[in-house]
C-alpha positions as CSV (number, residue, x, y, z in Angstrom):
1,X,-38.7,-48.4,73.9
2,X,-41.6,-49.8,75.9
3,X,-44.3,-51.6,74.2
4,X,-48.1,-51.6,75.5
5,X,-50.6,-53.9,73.6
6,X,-54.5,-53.5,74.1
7,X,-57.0,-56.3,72.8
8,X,-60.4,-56.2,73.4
9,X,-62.6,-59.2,72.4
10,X,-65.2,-59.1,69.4
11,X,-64.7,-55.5,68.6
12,X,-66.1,-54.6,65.0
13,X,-64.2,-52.7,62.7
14,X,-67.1,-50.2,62.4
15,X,-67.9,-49.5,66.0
16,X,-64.9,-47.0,66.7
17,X,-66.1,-43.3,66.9
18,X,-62.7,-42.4,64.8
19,X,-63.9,-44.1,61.8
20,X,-66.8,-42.2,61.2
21,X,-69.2,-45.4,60.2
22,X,-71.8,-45.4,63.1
23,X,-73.0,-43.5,65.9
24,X,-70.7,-44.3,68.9
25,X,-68.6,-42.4,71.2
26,X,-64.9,-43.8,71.4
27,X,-63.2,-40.4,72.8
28,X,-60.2,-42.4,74.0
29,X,-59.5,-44.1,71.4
30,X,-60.7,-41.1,68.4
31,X,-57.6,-39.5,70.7
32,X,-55.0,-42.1,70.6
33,X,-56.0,-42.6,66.6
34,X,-55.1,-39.1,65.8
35,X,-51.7,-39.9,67.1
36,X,-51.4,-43.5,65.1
37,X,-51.1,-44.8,62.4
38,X,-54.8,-46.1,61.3
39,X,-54.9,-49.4,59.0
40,X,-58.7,-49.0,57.7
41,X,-58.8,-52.6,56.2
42,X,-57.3,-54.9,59.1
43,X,-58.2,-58.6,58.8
44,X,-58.1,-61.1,61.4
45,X,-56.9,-64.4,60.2
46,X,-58.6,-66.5,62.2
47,X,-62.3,-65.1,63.8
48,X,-61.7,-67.2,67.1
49,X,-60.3,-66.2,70.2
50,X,-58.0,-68.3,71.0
51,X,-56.7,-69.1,67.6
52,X,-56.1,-65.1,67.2
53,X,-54.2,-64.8,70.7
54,X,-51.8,-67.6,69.9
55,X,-51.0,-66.0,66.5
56,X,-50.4,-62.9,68.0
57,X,-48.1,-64.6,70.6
58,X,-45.7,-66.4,67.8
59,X,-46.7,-64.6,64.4
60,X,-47.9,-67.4,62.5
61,X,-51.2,-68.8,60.9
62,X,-53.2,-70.4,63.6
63,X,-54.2,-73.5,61.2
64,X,-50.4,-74.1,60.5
65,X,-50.1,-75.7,63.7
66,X,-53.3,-76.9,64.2
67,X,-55.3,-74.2,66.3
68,X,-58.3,-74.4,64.4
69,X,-60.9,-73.5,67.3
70,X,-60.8,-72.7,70.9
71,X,-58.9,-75.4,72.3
72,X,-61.4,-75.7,75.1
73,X,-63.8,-76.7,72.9
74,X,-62.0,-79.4,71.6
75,X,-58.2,-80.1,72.5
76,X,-56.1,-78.9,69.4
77,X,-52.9,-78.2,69.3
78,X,-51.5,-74.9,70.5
79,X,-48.8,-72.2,70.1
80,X,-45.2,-73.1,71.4
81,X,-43.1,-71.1,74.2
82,X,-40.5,-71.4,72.7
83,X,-41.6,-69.1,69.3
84,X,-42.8,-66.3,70.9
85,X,-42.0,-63.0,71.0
86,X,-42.2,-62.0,74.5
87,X,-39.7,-64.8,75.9
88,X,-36.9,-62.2,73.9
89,X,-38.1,-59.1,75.0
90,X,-37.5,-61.0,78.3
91,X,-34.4,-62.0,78.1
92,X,-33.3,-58.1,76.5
93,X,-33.9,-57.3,80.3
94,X,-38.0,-55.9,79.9
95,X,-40.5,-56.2,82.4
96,X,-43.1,-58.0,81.2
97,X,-47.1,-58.2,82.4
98,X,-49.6,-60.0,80.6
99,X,-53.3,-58.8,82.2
100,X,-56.4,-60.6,81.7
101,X,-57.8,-64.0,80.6
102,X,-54.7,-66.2,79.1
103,X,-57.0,-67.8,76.3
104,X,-53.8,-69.4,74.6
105,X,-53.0,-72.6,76.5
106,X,-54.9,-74.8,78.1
107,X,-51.6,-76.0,80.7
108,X,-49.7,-73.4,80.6
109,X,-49.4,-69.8,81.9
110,X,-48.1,-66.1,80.9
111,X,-44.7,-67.0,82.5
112,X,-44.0,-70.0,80.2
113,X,-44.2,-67.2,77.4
114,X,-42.3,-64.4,79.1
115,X,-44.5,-62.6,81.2
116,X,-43.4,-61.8,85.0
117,X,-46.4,-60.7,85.8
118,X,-50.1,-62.1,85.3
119,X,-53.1,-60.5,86.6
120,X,-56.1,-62.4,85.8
121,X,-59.9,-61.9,86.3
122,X,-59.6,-64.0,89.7
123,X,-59.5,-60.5,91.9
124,X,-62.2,-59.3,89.9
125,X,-64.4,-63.0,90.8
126,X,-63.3,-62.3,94.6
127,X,-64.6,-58.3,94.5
128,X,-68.1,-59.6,93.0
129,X,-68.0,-62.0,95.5
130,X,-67.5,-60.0,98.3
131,X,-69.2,-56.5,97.5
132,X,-72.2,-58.3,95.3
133,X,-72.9,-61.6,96.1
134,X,-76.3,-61.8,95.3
135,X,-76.1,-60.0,91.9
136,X,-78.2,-61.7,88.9
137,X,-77.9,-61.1,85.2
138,X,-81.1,-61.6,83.1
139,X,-81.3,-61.3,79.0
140,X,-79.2,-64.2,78.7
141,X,-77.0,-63.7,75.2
142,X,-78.6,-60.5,74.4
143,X,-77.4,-59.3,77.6
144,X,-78.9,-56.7,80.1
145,X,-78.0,-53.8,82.4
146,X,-75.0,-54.4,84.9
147,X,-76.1,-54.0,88.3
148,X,-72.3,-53.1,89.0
149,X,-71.6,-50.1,89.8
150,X,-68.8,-48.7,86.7
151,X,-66.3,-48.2,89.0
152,X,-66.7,-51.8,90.2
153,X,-66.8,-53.2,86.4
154,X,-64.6,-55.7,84.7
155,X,-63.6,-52.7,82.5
156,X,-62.6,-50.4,85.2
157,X,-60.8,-52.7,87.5
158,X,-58.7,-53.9,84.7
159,X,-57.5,-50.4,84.2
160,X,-56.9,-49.8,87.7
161,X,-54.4,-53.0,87.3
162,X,-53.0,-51.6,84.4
163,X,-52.5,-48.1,85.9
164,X,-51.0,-49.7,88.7
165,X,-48.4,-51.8,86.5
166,X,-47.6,-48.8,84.1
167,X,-46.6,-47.0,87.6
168,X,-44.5,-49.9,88.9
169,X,-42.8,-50.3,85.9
170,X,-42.1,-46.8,85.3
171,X,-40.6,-46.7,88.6
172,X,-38.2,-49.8,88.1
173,X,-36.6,-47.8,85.4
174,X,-36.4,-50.7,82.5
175,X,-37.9,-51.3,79.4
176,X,-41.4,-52.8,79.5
177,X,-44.1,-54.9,78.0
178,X,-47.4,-55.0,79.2
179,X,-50.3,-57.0,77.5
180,X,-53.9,-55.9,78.6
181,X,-56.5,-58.3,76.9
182,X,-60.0,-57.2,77.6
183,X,-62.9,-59.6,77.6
184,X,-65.4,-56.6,76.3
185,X,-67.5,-56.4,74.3
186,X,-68.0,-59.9,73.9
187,X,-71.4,-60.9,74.2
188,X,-73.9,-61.0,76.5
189,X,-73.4,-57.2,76.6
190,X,-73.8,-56.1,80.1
191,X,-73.2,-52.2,80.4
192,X,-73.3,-50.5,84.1
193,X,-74.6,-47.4,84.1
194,X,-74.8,-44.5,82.7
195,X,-73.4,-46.5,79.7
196,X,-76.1,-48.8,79.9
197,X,-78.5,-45.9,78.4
198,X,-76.1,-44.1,76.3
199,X,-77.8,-45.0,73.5
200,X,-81.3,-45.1,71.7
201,X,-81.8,-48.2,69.9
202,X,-84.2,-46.1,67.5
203,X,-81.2,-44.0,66.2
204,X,-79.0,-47.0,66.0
205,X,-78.9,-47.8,61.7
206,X,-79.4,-51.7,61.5
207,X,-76.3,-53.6,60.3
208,X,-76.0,-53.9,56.2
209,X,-76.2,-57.6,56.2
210,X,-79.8,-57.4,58.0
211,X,-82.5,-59.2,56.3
212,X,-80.3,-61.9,54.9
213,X,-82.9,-64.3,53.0
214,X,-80.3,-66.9,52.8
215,X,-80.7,-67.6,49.1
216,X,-78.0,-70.0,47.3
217,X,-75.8,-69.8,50.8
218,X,-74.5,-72.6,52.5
219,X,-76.4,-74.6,54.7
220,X,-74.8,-73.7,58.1
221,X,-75.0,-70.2,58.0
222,X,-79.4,-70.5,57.9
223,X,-78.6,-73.3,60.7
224,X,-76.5,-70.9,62.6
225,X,-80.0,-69.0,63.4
226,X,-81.8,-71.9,64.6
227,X,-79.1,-73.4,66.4
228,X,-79.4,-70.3,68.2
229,X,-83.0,-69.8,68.2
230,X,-82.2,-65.9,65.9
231,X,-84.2,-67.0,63.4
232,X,-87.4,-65.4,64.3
233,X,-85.7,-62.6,66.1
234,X,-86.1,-59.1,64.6
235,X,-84.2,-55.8,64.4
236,X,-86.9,-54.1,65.1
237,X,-88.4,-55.8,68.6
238,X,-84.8,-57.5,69.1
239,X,-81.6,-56.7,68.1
240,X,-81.3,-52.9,68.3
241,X,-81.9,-53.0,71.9
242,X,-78.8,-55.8,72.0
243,X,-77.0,-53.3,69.9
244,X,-77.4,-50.4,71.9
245,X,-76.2,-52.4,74.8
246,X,-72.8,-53.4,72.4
247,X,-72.0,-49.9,71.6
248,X,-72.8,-48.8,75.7
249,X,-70.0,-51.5,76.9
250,X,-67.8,-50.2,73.9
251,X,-68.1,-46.8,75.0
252,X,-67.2,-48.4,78.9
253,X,-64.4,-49.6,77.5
254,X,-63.3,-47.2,76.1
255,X,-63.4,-44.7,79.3
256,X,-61.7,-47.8,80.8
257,X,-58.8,-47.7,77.9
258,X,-58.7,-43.5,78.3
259,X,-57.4,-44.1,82.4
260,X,-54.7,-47.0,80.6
261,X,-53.3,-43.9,78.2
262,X,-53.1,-41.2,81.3
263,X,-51.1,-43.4,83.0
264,X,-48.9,-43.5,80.6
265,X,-48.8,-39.5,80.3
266,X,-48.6,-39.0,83.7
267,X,-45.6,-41.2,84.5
268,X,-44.0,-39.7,81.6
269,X,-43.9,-42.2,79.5
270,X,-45.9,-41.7,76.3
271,X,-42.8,-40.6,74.3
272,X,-41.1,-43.7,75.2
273,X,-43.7,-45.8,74.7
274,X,-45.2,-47.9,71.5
275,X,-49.2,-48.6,71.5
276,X,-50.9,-50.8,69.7
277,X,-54.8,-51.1,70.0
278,X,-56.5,-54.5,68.4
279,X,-59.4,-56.8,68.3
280,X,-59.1,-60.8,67.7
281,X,-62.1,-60.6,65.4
282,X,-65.7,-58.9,65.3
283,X,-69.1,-60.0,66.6
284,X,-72.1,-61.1,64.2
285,X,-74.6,-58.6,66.6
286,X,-77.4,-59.1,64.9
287,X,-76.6,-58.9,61.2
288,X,-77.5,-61.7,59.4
289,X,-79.5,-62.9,62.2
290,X,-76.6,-64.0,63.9
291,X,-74.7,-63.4,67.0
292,X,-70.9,-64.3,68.3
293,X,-69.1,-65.2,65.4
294,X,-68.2,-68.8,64.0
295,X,-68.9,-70.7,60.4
296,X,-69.1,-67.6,58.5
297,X,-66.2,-65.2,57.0
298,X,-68.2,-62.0,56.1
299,X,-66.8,-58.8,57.0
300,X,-68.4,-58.3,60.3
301,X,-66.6,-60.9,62.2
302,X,-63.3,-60.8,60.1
303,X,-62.4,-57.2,60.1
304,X,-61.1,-55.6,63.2
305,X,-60.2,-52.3,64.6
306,X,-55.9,-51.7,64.8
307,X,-53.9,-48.5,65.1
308,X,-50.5,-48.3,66.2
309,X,-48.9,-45.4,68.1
310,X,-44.8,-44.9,67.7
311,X,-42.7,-42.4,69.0
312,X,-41.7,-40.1,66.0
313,X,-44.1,-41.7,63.3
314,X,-46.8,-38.9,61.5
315,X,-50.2,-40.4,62.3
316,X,-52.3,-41.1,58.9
317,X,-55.3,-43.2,58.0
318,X,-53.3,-46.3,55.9
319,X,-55.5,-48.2,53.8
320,X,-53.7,-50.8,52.8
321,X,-54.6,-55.0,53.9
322,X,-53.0,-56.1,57.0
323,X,-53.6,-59.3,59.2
324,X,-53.3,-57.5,62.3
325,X,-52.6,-60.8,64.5
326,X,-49.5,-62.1,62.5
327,X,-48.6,-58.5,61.5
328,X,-48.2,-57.4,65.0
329,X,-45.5,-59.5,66.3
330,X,-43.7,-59.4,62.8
331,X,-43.6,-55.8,62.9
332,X,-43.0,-55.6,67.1
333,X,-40.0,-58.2,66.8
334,X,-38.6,-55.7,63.5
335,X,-39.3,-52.4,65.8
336,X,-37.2,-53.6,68.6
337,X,-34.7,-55.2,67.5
338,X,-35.6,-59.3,68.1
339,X,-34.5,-62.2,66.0
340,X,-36.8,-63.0,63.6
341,X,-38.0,-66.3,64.5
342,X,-37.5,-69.7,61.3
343,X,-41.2,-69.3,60.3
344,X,-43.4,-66.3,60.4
345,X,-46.6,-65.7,58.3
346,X,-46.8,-61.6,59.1
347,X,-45.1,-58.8,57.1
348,X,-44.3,-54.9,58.7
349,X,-47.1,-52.9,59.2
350,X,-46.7,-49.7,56.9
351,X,-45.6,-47.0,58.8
352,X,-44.6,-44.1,56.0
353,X,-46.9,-43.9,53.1
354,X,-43.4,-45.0,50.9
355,X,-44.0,-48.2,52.5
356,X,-47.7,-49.5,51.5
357,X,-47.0,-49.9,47.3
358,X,-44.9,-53.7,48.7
359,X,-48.2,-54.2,50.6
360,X,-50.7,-56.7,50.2
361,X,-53.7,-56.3,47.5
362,X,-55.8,-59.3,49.3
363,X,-56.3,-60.4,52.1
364,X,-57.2,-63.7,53.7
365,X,-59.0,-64.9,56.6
366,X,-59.7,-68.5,57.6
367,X,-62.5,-70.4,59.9
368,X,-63.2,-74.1,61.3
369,X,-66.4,-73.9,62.8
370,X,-66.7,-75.6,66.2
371,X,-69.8,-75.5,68.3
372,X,-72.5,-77.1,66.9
373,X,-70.1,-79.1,64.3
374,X,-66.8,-78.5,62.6
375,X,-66.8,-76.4,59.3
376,X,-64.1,-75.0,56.8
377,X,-64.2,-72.2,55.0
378,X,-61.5,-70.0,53.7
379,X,-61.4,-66.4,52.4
380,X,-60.0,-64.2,50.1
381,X,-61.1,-61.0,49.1
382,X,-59.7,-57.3,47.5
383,X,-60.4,-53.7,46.8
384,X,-64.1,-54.7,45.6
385,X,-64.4,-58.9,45.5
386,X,-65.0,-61.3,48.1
387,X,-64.7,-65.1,47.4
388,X,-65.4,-67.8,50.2
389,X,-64.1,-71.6,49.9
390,X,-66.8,-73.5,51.7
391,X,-64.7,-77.1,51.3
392,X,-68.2,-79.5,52.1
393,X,-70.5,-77.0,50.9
394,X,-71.2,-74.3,48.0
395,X,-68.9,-71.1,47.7
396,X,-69.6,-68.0,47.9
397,X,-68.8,-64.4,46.0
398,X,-69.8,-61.0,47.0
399,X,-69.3,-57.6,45.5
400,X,-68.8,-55.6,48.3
401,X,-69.5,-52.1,46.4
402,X,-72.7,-53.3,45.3
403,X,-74.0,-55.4,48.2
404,X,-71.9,-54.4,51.6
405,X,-73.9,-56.5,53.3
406,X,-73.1,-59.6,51.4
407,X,-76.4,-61.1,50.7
408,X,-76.0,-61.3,47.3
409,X,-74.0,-65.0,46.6
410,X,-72.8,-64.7,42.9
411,X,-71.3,-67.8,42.7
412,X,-73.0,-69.1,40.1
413,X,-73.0,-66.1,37.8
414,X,-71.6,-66.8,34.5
415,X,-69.8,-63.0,34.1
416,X,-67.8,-64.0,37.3
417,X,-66.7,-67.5,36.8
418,X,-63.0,-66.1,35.1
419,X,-62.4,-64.1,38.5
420,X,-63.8,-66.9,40.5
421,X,-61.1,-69.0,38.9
422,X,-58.1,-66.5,39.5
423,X,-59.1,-65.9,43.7
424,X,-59.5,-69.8,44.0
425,X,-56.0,-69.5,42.7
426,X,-54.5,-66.8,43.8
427,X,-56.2,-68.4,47.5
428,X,-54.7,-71.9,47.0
429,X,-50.9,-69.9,46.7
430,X,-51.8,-67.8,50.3
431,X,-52.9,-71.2,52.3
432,X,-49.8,-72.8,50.8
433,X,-47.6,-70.3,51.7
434,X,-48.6,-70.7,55.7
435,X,-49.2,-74.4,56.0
436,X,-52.5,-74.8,55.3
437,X,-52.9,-78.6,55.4
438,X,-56.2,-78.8,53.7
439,X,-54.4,-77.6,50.3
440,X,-52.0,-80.7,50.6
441,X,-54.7,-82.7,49.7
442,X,-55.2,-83.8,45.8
443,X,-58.8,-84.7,46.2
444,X,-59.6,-80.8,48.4
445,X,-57.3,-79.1,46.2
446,X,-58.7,-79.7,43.2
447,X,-62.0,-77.7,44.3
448,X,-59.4,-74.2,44.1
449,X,-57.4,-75.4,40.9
450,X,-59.7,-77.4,38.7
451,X,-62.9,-75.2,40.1
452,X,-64.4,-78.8,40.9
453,X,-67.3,-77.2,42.9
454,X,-71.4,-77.5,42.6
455,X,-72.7,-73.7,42.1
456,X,-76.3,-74.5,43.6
């Protein structure tokens, strides 16, 4: 069985055509999700990129072995060769082709992890270079038209690679692996035409955590907005033009992502072939007044997009939690028959419905900040609650059927201190369980068990 994974880079949960929340085209992938196996409510545990790669890679938590931020921001340590999944698949006799930006070590490269094959962004640089060496961006983080051509995109010539690797492969005869990690749609947003008009901003619904007055929140997620100068930015004369340029390179990639899944039909290799489609984490894009992601852990940034494809499995809609970047590799080394490594943080994906009663009823994501200062916060929410362990700074609690937007920080409600109580416990057993080394601490963990916290 060959295994194809596709991760694309601050992807919201909510901007897939298939899931029926906003207005954007995703034919591609509305196709390849009526063949999978959905999951609705996939988490990221970590909202940073490189932190989510290297959990993907090995299958644990990225902050129980220290990958709190990109480690090119500041050095921190980073996943290990030697527990990752791909080095097995290698040694069962797969090909293996990791394409795109390695953002998982800063000295090493895809072969120390198992990959034969690495096709970076470098023949992209050299085609820019070469056919458009005058070209100029303008916008800055809110991003502009592409004067590139589609065809000539980042998008496009990363599925060309692809196609081109799925055909060699195909022809070699062996199992395979291939990895395609996408840089879109991180910001700036820079769509090429006719993707770059493909939407109106004025029928583009602003995000639900618009108009955030920042009332009883901590003080970095106001600071985020000046520290970016967002804080006088508007929807109106701002951010749905920026959003209208998210969803065009969405839909880019996803024509790009449509040529990666022919391939695989025409070499005749679909029925042989698992798929699994991702994000590392979501983008801010204007709600809350923010952009990127960092120092926050509301929904926009920490829930992602993730379907699985396998042979013989009834596509559903599963609505059950999963942590789609230690999930994966639990599930991929169970699916083909690896050896489970000595630690691992994931659980199976739920395949059958059967399966999703042993299934998680919260979830859990965490954050370090980096940027502009370093920041930990932790998260736990379920079906309805959301509660957010701010260690230097007040918590927060949101009912997400009331206020989707999470502007609402009940914290210091009195009708909500007995479940406040039971998520800072029921949190403090999930960071335990996968190393968290804040919770080692008598003096931090008495904030979860004691509820030693400020409320204003």
């Amino acid at each position: 069985m060959n295994f194809l994974l596709i991760n694309a880079d601050q992807l919201r949960h909510d901007c897939v055509g298939y899931r029926g929340l906003r207005p954007i085209k995703t034919p591609a992938l509305d196709r390849l999700a009526a063949e999978s196996v959905v999951y609705s409510r996939a988490f990221t545990p970590l909202p940073v990129c490189a932190p989510a790669r290297q959990a993907i890679l090995c299958g644990r938590h990225p902050d129980s072995f220290g990958a709190q931020w990109n480690y090119d921001f500041m050095p921190t340590p980073t996943v290990q060769p030697e527990w990752c999944w791909p080095r097995q698949l290698k040694e069962k006799g797969y090909s293996t082709a990791y394409l795109g930006r390695f953002h998982a070590s800063a000295t090493l490269h895809p072969d120390a992890f198992g990959y034969d094959e690495w096709v970076s962004w470098a023949g992209h640089k050299q085609l820019l270079k070469e056919k458009y060496p005058d070209v100029a961006y303008t916008g800055g983080w809110m991003g502009c038209e592409s004067p590139i051509p589609v065809e000539d995109s980042g998008t496009h010539w990363m599925a060309a690679r692809a196609c081109e690797m799925i055909e060699k492969f195909a022809a070699e005869g062996k199992p395979w692996h291939i990895w395609v990690d996408y840089e879109e749609p991180h910001l700036p947003c820079r769509p090429s035409a006719p993707f770059s008009t493909m939407y109106d901003p004025d029928s583009i619904p602003m995000w639900e955590g618009c108009g955030d007055p920042f009332n009883n929140k901590p003080y970095c997620h106001k600071q985020q907005t000046l520290s970016w100068d967002t804080d006088r930015l508007t929807w109106e004369h701002d951010f749905k033009y920026m959003v209208a340029r998210y969803y065009g390179v969405v839909s880019q990639l996803d024509q790009a992502i449509g040529r990666i899944l022919d391939a695989l039909e025409r070499t005749g290799q679909k029925d042989d072939t698992i798929v699994v489609f991702t994000s590392d984490h979501g983008d801010m894009c204007g709600s809350h007044n923010m952009l990127d992601k960092h120092y926050v852990l509301y929904d926009d940034i920490c829930r992602v997009p993730l379907m699985v494809r396998v042979p013989g499995v009834r596509p559903r809609v599963c609505d059950v939690f999963v942590s789609n970047c230690v999930d994966i590799p639990y599930s991929i080394i169970s699916w083909l028959g690896l050896n489970h490594p000595e630690i691992e943080h994931g659980r199976a994906l739920p395949l059958a419905p059967e399966e999703d009663d042993a299934c998680r009823r919260q979830i859990v994501s965490t954050s370090n900040g980096q940027q502009f200062g370093l920041y930990s916060t932790r998260m736990i929410r379920d079906d309805r609650y959301k509660y957010v362990w701010n260690l230097t700074d007040i918590d927060e609690l949101y009912d997400l059927i009331s206020d989707p937007g999470e502007k609402l920080n009940l914290i210091a409600a009195p009708e909500h201190q007995e479940r406040i109580a039971q998520m800072r416990r029921d949190l403090y057993e999930e960071l335990r369980a996968h190393g968290d080394r804040f919770v080692g601490s008598d003096w931090i963990r008495r904030q979860l068990l004691e509820g030693r916290k400020h409320l204003r």
